[in-house]
N, C-alpha and C positions, 0 to 999 in steps of 0.2 A: 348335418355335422353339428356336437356337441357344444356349447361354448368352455373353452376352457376353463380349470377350476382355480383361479387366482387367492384363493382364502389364506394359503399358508404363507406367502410371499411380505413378508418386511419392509416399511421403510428405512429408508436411511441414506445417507451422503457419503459421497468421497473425491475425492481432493488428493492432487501430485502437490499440492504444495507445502513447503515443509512447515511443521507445528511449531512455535514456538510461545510459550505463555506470555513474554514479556512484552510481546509486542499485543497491542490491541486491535488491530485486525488481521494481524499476522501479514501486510504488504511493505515492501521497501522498492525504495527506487533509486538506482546508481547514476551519480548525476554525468550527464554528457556535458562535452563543450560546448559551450554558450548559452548554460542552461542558465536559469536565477530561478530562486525560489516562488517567483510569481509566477515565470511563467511555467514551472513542474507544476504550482495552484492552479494553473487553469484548463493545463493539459488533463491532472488526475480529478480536479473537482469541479472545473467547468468554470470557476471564480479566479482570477488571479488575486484577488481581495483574500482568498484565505490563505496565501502564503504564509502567516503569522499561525496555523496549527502546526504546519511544517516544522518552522523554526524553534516552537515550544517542546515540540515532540522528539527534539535533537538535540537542543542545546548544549547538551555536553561534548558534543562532536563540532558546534558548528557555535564561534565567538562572535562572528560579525555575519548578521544575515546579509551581507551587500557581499560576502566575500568565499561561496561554496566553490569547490575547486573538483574538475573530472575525474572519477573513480570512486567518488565518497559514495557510500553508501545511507540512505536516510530510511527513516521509518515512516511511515507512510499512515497518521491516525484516522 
């Protein structure tokens, strides 16, 4: 049996997730109850130490980082 002829075949990627340019990885995270910003930093990047990109990457949404409240939606750099 022949091996098949893979020559014309493309790469490329695809993603259900939706594009948006503004964000820089395009992830967000909608905060649950009894969440804090360390500990979404430790669940999404393994550090609760970097909860301070979180807070940078929001700032307009979120005035006091000791004070994110369930439903908000953050961006995730």
């Amino acid at each position: 049996m022949p091996n098949p002829d893979f020559s014309n075949v493309k790469s490329g990627s695809s993603s259900t997730a939706p594009s948006d340019s503004s964000k820089a990885s395009g992830q967000t995270y909608v905060v649950k109850p009894g969440d804090s910003l360390s500990k979404i930093a430790q669940h999404v990047y393994g550090n609760m130490n970097d909860w301070r990109k979180i807070y940078e990457a929001n700032r307009d949404i979120i005035q006091d980082p000791d004070l994110i409240h369930p439903g908000q939606t953050l961006r995730l750099p």
